[in-house]
C-alpha positions as a printed NumPy array, in Angstrom:
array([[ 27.886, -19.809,   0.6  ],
       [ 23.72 , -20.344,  -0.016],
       [ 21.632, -18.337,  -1.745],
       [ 20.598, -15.959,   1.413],
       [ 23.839, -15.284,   2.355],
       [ 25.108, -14.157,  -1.325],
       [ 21.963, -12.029,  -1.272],
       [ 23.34 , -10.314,   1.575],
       [ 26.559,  -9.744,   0.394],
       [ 25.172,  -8.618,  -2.895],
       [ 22.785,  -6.331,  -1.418],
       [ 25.41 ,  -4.79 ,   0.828],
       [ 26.303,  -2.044,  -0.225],
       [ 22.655,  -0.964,  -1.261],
       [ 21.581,  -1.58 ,   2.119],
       [ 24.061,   0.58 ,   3.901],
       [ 23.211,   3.408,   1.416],
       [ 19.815,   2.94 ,   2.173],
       [ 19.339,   2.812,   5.284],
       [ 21.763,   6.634,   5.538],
       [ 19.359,   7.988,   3.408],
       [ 16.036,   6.542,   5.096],
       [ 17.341,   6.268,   8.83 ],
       [ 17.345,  10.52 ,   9.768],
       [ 14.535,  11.135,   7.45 ],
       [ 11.556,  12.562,   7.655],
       [ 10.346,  12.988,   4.586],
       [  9.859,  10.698,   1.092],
       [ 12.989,  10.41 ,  -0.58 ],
       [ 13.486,  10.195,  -4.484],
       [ 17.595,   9.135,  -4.072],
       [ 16.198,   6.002,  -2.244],
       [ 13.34 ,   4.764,  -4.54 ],
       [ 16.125,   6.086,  -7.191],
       [ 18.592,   3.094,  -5.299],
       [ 15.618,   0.586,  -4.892],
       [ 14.886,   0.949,  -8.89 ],
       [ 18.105,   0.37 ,  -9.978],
       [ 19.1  ,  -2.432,  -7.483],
       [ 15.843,  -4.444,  -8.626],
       [ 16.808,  -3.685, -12.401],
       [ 17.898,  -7.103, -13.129],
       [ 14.965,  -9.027, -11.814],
       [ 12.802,  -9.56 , -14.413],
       [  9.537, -12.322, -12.598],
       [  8.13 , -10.105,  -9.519],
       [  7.06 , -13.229,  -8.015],
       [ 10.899, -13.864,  -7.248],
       [ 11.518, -10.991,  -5.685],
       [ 10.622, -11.502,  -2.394],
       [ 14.723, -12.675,  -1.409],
       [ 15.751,  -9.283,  -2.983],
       [ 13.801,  -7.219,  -0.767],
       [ 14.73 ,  -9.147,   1.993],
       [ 18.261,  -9.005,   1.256],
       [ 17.75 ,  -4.992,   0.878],
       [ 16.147,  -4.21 ,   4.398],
       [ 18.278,  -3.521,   7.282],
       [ 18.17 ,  -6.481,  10.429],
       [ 17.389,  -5.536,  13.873],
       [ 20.868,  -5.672,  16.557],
       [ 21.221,  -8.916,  17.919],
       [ 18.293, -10.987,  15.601],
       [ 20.482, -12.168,  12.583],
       [ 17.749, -12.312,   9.956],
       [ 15.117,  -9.666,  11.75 ],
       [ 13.442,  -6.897,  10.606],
       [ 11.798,  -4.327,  13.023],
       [  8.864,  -3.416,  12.232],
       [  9.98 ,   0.24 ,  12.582],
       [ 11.709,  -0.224,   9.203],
       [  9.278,  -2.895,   7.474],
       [  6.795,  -0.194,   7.259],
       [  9.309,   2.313,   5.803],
       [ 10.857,  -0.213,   3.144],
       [  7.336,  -1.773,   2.221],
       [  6.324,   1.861,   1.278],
       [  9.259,   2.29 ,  -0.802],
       [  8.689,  -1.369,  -2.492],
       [  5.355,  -0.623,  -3.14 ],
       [  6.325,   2.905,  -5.401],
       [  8.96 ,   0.783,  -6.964],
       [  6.08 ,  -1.286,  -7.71 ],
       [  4.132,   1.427,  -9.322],
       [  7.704,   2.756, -11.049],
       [  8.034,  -1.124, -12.803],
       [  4.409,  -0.727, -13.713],
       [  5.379,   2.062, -15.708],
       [  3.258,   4.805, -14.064],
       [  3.846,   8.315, -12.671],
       [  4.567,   7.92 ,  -9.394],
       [  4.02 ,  11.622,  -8.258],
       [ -0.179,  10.688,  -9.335],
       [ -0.245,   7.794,  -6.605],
       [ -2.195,   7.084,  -3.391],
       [  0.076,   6.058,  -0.967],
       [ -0.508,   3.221,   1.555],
       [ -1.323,   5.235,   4.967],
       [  0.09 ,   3.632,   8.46 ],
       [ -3.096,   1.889,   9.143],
       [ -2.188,  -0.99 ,   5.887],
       [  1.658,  -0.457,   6.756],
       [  1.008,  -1.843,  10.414],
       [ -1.063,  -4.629,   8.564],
       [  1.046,  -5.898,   6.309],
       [  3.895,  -5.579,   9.437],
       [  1.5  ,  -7.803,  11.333],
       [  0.765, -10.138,   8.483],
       [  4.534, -10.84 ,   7.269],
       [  5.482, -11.392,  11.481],
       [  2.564, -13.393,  11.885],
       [  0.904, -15.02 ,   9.173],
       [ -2.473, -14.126,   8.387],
       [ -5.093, -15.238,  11.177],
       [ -2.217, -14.633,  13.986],
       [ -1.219, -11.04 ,  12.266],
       [ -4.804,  -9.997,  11.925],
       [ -5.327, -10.585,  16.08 ],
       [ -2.091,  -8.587,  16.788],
       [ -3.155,  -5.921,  13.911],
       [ -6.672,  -4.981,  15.236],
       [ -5.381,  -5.253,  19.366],
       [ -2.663,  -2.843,  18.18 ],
       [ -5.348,  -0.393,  16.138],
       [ -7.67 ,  -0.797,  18.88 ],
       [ -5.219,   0.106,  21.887],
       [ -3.26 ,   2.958,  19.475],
       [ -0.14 ,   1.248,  20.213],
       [  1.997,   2.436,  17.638],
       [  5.347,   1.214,  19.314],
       [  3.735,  -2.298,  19.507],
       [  4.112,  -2.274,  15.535],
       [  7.218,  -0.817,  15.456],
       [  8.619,  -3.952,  17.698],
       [  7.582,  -6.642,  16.044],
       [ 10.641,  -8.33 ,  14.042],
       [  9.702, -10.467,  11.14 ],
       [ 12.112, -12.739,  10.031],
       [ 12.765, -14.087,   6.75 ],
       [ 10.909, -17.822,   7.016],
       [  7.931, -15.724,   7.742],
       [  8.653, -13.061,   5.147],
       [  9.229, -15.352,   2.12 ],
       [  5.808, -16.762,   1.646],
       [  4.33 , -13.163,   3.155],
       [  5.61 , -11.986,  -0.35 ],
       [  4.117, -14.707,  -2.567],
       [  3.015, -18.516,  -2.17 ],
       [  3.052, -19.534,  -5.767],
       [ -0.421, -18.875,  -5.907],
       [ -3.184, -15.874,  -6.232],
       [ -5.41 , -17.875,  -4.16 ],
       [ -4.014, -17.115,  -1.207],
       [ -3.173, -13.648,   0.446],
       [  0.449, -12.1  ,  -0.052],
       [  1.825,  -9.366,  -0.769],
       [  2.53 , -10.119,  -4.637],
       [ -0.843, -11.649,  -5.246],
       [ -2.569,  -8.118,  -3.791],
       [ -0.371,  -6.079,  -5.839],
       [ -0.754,  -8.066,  -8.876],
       [ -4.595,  -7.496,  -8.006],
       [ -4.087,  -3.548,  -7.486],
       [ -2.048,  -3.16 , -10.363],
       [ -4.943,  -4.822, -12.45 ],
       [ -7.732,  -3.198, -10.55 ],
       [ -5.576,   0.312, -10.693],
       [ -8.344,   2.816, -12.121],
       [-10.432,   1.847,  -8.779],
       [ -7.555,   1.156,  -6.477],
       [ -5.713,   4.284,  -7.281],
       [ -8.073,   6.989,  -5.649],
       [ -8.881,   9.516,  -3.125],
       [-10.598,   9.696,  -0.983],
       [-10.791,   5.064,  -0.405],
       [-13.033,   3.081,  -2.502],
       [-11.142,  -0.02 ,  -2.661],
       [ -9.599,  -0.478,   1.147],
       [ -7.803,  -3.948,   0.532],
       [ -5.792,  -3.285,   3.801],
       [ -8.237,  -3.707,   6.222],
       [ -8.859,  -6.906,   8.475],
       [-12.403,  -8.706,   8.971],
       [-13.379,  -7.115,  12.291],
       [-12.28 ,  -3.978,  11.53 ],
       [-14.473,  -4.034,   8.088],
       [-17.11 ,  -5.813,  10.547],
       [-16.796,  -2.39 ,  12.898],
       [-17.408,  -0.182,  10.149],
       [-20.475,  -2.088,   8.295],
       [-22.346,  -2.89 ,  12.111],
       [-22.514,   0.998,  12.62 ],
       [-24.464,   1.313,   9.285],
       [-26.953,  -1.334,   9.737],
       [-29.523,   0.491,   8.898],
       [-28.019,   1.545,   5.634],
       [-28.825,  -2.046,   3.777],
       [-26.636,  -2.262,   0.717],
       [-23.148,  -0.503,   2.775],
       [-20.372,  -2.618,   1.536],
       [-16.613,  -2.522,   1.852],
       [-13.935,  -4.654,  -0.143],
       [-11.009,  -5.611,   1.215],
       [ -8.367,  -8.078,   0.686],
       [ -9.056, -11.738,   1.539],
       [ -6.966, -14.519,   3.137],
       [ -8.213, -16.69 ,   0.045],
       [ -6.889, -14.072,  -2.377],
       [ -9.045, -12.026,  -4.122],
       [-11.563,  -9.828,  -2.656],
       [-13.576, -10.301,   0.309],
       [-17.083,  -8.588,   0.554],
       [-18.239,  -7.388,   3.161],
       [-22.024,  -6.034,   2.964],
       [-25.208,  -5.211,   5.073],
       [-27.944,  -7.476,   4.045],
       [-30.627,  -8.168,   6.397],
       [-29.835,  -6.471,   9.157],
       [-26.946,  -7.801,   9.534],
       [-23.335,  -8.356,   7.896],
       [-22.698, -10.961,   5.46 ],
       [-19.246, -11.757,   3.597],
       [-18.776, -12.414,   0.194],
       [-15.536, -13.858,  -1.622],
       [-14.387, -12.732,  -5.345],
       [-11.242, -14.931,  -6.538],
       [ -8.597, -12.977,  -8.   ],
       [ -8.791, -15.182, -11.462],
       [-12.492, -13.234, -11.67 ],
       [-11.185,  -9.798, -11.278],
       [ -8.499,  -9.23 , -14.24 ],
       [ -9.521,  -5.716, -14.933],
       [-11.168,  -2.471, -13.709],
       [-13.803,  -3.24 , -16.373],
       [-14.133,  -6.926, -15.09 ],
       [-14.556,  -5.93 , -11.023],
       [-17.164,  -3.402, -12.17 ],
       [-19.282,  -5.859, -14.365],
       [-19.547,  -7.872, -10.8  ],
       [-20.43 ,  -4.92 ,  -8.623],
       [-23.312,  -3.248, -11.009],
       [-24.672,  -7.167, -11.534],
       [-24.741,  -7.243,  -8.265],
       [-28.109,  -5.478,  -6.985],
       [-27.355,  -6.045,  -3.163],
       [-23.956,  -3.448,  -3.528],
       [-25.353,  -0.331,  -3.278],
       [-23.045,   2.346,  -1.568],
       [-18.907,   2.138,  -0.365],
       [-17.589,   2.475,   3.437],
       [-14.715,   4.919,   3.443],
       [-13.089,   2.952,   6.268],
       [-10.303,   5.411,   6.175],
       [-12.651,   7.795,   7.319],
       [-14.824,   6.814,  10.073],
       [-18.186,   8.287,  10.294],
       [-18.14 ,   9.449,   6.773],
       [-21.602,   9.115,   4.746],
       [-21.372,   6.134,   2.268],
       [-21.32 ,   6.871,  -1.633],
       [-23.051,   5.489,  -4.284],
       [-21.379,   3.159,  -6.238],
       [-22.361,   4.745,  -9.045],
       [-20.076,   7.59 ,  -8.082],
       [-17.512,   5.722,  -6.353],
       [-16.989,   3.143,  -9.18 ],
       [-18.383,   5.097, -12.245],
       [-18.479,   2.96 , -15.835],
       [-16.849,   5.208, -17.624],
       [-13.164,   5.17 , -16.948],
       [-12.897,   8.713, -14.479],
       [-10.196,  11.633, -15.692],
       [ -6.822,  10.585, -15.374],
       [ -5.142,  13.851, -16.144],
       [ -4.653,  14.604, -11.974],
       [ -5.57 ,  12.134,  -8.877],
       [ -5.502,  14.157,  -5.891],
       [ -3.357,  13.341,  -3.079],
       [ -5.409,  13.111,   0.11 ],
       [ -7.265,  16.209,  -0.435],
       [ -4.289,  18.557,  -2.566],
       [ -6.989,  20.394,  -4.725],
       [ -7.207,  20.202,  -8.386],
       [ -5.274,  23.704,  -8.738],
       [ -2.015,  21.776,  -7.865],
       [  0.513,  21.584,  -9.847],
       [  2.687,  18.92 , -10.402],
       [  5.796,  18.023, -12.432],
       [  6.854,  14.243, -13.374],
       [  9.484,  12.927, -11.408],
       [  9.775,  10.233, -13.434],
       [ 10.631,   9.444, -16.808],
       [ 11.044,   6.092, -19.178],
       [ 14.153,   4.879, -20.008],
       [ 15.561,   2.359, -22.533],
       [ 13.318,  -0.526, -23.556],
       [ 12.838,  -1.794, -20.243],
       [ 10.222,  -0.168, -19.017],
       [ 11.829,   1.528, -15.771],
       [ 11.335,   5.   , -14.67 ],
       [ 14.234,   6.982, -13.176],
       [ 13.624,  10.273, -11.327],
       [ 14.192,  13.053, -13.552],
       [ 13.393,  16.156, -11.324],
       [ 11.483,  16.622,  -7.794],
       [  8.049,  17.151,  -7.466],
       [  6.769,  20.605,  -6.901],
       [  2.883,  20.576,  -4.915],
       [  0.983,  23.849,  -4.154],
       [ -2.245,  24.001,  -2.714],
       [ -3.408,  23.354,   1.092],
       [ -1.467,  24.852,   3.802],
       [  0.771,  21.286,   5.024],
       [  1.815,  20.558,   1.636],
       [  5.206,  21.4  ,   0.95 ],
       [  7.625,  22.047,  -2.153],
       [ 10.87 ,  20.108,  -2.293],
       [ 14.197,  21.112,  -1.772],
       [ 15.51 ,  23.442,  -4.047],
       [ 17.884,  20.726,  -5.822],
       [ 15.   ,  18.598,  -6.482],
       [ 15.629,  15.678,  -5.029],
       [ 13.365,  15.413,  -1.682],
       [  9.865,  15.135,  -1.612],
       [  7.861,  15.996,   1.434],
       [  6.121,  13.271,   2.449],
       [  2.877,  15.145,   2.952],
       [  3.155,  15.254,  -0.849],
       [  2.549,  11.738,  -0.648],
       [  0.563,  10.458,   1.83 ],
       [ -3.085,  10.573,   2.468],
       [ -3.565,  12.068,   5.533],
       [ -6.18 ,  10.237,   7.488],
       [ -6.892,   9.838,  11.314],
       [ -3.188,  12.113,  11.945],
       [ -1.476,   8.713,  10.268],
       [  2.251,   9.391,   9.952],
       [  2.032,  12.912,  10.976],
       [  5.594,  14.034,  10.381],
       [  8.221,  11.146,  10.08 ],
       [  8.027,   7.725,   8.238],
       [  9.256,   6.866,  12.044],
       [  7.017,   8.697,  13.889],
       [  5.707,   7.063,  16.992],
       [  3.223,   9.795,  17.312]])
């Protein structure tokens, strides 16, 4: 038996409970990222763990080693908070990542970059949801979607390794650092601000690292920071302030929203860390720690649900504890995944 197959079979039971929990539901559940945290216990380099999530997804009916797109999206959320989880931060204080980078990174495992970014932006631009939710990605394609054995090239890995370094700025609402967002899309947003010179937007580049996107001129002009250059919050900042051409950040997540400073958007002293907001949840909220450390390991386990008051839409959990709403969760922008993680609304 290879390697995939033994996967499989060791992932099988894992998988089944999975996909009972995550196939009816409609909301964020903590017994699955609960199951995703304890399956991945044992795999200690991230960069190898691209076959484990494979193994863990369910495969589309008749493809033997397909995933739908359908429930890419839905696992690649989960992977990403067990991501946060091994990182050893709250969970419940997290931006999630909307539908808009879901569909993305469904188009860029299928596809490969420049092919996945063509099928991403006709997709966005026709609103065809069920187009995403179709596409199968199979595991030749996945593999090297998850990490190439290098930073300077996109995958998944190498952007979270970024995020995860870049956190203070990556981790708030509304956008400042997009990542998720392909070249013509970017190129959409900065052409309708032309006559805002110094309108920038970062996102993440097929190179690795950051790509730049800026109004300069008159017109828009791309700029590319490798991911060995960006190590830290501090780090990214030191290039943007020496940078005199930056001046204010495109919410891309919210079209036709005034630019901000960067001043304000990426200030130089570290921001409060005490609450992030979750896609507009006001400051009042209240929140309790799902999450707590346990052993020497570094791994967070949920401890009790997460209770969020505030704007009419977000809900409490259950009263056992144990099921978040996703509204909780994720930002809100442009109606994305109003309702269900498998909404085709």
């Amino acid at each position: 038996m290879d390697v995939r197959s033994q996967l499989e079979l060791h992932y099988t039971q894992q998988r089944e409970r999975l996909f009972a929990i995550l196939g009816p539901a409609a909301q964020l559940s903590l017994p699955a990222l609960d199951l995703i945290v304890a399956s991945f216990r044992n795999v200690t380099d991230l960069t190898e763990l691209g076959p484990h999530c494979w193994a863990i997804m369910p495969k589309t009916d008749g493809i033997e080693y397909g995933v739908s797109g359908l429930h890419f999206k839905v696992y690649m959320q989960y992977i990403y908070f067990f991501m946060i989880a091994r990182s050893q931060r709250s969970i419940e204080r997290v931006r999630c990542l909307d539908f808009s980078e879901l569909a993305f990174l469904t188009c860029i495992a299928a596809f490969g970059w420049d092919r996945g970014v063509k099928e991403f932006e006709a997709a966005s631009s026709a609103l065809d949801v069920e187009k995403i939710n179709r596409i199968v990605i199979t595991r030749d394609r996945f593999i090297p979607f998850w990490y190439e054995g290098t930073d300077d090239k996109f995958s998944f890995y190498a952007a979270w390794k970024l995020i995860d370094q870049l956190w203070e700025v990556w981790d708030v609402v509304p956008v400042r650092l997009h990542g998720f967002v392909s070249p013509a899309i970017s190129e959409i947003q900065l052409r309708a601000r032309l006559v805002q010179p110094g309108s920038f937007l970062f996102r993440f580049s097929s190179r690795g690292g950051l790509a730049v996107d800026l109004v300069r001129h008159g017109r828009v002009e791309k700029m590319h920071w490798r991911a060995g250059e960006l190590t830290s919050a501090a780090a990214f900042k030191k290039k943007l302030y020496e940078n005199k051409d930056l001046i204010a950040v495109v919410d891309a997540s919210r079209p036709g929203t005034p630019t901000l400073e960067k001043e304000k958007a990426f200030p130089l002293q570290p921001r409060d860390r005490s609450y992030i907001t979750h896609g507009g949840v006001p400051e009042s909220a209240t929140t309790d720690n799902p999450y707590e450390v346990v052993g020497g390991d570094g791994y967070m386990v949920p401890r009790r649900g997460i209770s969020v008051s505030g704007e009419e839409g977000y809900e409490n959990v259950t009263p056992d504890g144990r099921v978040l709403s996703m509204s909780a969760f994720i930002p809100m922008s442009g109606g994305s995944f109003a309702g269900s993680l498998y909404s085709n609304e």
